[in-house]
N, C-alpha and C positions, 0 to 999 in steps of 0.2 A: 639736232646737231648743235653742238655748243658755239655758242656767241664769240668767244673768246677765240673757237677753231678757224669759224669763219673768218672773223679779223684777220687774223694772220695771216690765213690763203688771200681773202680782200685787199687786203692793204698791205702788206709786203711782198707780196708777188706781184712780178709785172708779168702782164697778157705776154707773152711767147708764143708766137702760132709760127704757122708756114713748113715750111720746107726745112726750117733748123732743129722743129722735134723729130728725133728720133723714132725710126718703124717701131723700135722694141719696146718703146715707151708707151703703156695703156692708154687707148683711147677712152674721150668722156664721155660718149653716146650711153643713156641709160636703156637698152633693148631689150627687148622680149616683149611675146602675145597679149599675156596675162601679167599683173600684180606679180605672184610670185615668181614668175620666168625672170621680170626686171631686179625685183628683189634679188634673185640667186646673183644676174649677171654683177649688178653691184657691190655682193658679198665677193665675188670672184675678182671684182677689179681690185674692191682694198686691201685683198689677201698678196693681189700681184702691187700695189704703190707701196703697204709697206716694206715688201721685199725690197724696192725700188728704191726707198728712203734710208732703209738700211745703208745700200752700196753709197749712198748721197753722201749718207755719216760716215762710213768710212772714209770715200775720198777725202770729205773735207779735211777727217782728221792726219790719215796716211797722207796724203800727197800735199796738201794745203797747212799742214800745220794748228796747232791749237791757237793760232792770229784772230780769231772771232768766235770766243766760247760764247756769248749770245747766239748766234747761229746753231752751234751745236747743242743749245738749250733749246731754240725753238724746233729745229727739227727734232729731237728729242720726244719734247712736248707733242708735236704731230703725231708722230709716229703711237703714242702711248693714246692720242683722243682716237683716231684711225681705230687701232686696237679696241677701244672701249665702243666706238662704235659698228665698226665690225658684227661685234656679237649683239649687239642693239639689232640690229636687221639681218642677225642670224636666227633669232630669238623671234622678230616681225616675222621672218618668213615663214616661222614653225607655226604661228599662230594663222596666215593667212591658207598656210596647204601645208599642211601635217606631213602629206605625202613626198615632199620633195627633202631629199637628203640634204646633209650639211653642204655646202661647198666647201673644198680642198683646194688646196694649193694647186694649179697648171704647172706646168713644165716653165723653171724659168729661162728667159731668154737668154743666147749669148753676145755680150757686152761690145762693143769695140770702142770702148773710151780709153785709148793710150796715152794722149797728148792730153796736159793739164788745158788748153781751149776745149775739148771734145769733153771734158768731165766737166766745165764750170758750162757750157750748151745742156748737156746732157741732167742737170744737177737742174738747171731753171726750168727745163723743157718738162720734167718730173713733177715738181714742184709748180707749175703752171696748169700740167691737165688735171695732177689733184684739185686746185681749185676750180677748173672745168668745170670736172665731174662733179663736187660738192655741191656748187648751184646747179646741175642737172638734177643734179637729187633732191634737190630741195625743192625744187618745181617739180617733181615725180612725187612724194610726202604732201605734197601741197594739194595735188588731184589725189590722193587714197584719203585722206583727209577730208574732202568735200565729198568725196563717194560713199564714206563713214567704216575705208575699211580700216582705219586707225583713226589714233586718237590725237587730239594735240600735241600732248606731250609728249609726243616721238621728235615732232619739227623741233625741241629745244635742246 
């Protein structure tokens, strides 16, 4: 995972937990039995956060205005490393069990962010489990790595 991506989620995200994320919003638990069941769940989750980051972009732009085009360059920017990594451990999974199809998009949720508070909650709370989930992943990479079912150069 890129240094760079990390940063972002690291250091400009603030921890958001509790009771103010939203049900709809992916949890960061990395699950499943085996290697590839985790692998898949995780394919599955950044297929649902970039969906997630998209409506982020929009809000910001629709309802919040173009007042912080750095923001909508960094989620931007997110949204396009996501994507690259995405197929990074779409590509791990094909090599760990051949057997297991691609992952597809889920059913996405429906929203009830009306009120500009409920979208700029909803917009951190997104933005917060991505970087959850990114260091769950990364301590997930970190033991397939020591078990030698990949290689270094996956963790960068």
């Amino acid at each position: 995972m890129s240094v760079t991506y990390m940063y972002l989620l690291q250091e400009r995200v603030l921890d958001f937990k509790g009771e103010s994320i939203p049900e709809y919003v992916p949890d960061t638990t990395v699950s499943g039995a085996t290697h590839a069941e985790k692998l898949y769940n995780v394919a599955v989750k950044e297929l649902l956060f970039s969906w997630h980051l998209g409506v982020v972009e929009e809000d910001q732009t629709n309802f919040w205005g173009l007042r912080d085009a750095s923001l909508l360059h960094k989620i931007g920017t997110a949204k396009s490393r996501l994507s690259n990594h995405s197929q990074t451990i779409k590509d791990l999974l094909k090599a760990v069990d051949p057997d297991f199809t691609t992952p597809t998009m889920p059913a996405t949720p429906e929203l009830n962010n009306t009120h500009s508070y409920t979208k700029k909650l909803y917009g951190w709370a997104v933005l917060s489990n991505l970087k959850d989930l990114a260091a769950n992943l990364m301590q997930e990479i970190a033991t397939m790595t020591e078990n030698g079912i990949c290689g270094e150069d996956v963790q960068n």
